[in-house]
N, C-alpha and C positions, 0 to 999 in steps of 0.2 A: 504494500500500500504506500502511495506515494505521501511524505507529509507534508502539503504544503496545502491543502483543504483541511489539515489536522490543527495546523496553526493558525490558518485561517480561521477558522471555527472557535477555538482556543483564545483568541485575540479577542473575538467579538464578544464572547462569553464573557469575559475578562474584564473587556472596558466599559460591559452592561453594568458589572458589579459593580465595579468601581465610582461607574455616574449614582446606582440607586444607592449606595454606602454615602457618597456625599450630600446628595439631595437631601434622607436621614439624617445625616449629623447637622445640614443646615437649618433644618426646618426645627429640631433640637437645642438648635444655639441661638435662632434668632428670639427677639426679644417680643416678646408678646405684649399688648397694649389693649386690656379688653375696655377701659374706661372709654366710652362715646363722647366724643371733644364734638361739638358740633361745629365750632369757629376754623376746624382745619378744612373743613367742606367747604366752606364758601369762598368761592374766590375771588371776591375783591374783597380788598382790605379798605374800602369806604362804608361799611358797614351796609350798602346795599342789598338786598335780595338778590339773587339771581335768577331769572327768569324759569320759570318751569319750564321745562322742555316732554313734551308725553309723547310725541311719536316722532320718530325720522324718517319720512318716506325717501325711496330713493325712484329716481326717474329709469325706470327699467330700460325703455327705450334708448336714452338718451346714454346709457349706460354699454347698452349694444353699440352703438353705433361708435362710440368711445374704442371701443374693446378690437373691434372691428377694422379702424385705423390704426392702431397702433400693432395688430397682427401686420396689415398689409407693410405699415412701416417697416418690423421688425424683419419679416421677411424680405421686403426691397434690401434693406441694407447690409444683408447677412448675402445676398445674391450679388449685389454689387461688390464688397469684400472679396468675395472668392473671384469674382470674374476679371481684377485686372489682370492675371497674367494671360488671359482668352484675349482675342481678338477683340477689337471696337466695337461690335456689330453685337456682343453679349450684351454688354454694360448697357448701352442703348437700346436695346429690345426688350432689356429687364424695367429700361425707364418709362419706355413709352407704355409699357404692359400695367405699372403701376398709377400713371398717369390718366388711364381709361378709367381704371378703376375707382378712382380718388374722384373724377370726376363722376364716373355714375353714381358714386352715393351721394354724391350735392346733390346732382339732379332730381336723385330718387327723393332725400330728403327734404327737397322745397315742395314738391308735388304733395307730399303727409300731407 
C-alpha cells in the first residue's frame, strides 16, 4: 500500500483535531459577559434612538441582473487573460461576443 493517501488522510484527521481542540479551549477562555448593557447596542452616542428596522427586502430582480454582469464580466476577463498569447482575432471576438451581450441586457432591461 502506497503511503501517501495514509498521510494524507493522517494530516487531515490531525489538523481536524487540532482546529476542534482550539475552538474548545477558546470558547473556554473567552470571557463571558451575561449582564445586558443596553447602551453598547445603540449606536450613536447622541443619545438618539435608532430607527427600527423590521424587514430588509432585497430587489431579487435587480439582484439577477447584478449577478448576471458580473458573471459575463468575470468570464470576459478570465478569456481575455488567457488569449494574448493567441492571435488578435481571439481577444477581439471574445470582445465583440461580450459586447452583444452587455448590450442585450440594457435593451432587455429598458423594455421590463
Amino acid at each position: 500500500m502506497k503511503e501517501g493517501p495514509l498521510i494524507l488522510l493522517l494530516s487531515l484527521a490531525l489538523s481536524l483535531l487540532v482546529t476542534m481542540l482550539i475552538y474548545w479551549l477558546g470558547g473556554k477562555a473567552s470571557t463571558k459577559n451575561k449582564q445586558n448593557n443596553n447602551e453598547k447596542v445603540v449606536p450613536y452616542a447622541c443619545g438618539e434612538e435608532p430607527p427600527k428596522v423590521r424587514e430588509v427586502r432585497v430587489n431579487l430582480e435587480r439582484f439577477f441582473i447584478f449577478t448576471v454582469y458580473f458573471l459575463i464580466f468575470d468570464v470576459f476577463a478570465f478569456l481575455i487573460a488567457i488569449s494574448w498569447s493567441a492571435a488578435w482575432l481571439y481577444p477581439l471576438t471574445y470582445s465583440v461576443i461580450v459586447l452583444m451581450a452587455v448590450l442585450t441586457l440594457l435593451i432587455a432591461r429598458r423594455r421590463l
